[in-house]
N, C-alpha and C positions, 0 to 999 in steps of 0.2 A: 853531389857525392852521396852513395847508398851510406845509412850505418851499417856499422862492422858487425850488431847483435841485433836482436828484434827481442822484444819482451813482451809474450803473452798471456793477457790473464784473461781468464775465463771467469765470466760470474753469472751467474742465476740467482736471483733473491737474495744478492749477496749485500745491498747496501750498505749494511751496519759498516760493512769489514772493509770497503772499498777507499774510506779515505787513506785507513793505517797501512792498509798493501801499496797504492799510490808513495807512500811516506817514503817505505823500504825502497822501491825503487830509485825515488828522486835522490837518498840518503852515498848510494853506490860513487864510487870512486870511479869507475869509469863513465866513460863519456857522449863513445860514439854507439850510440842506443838509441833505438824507437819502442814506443811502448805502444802496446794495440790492443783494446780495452772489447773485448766479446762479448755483448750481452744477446742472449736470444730469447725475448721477449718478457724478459721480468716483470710482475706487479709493484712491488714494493719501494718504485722509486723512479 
């Protein structure tokens, strides 16, 4: 079965901020989600 949302974050040299957005996501009351994590080509991590 598809999930019913897709959840995407985009980051660039984002690492610092990447565990606390992950957080917000897992934190959400609903359920049927994928979350799809875009990085294109960051140094930092």
């Amino acid at each position: 079965m598809n999930p019913l949302a897709s959840i995407v974050v985009p980051c660039f040299n984002m690492e610092r901020w990447l565990p606390e957005t992950l957080q917000s996501v897992l934190a959400q009351t609903f359920r049927d989600w994928e979350c799809l994590i875009v990085d294109d080509g960051s140094t930092d991590g």
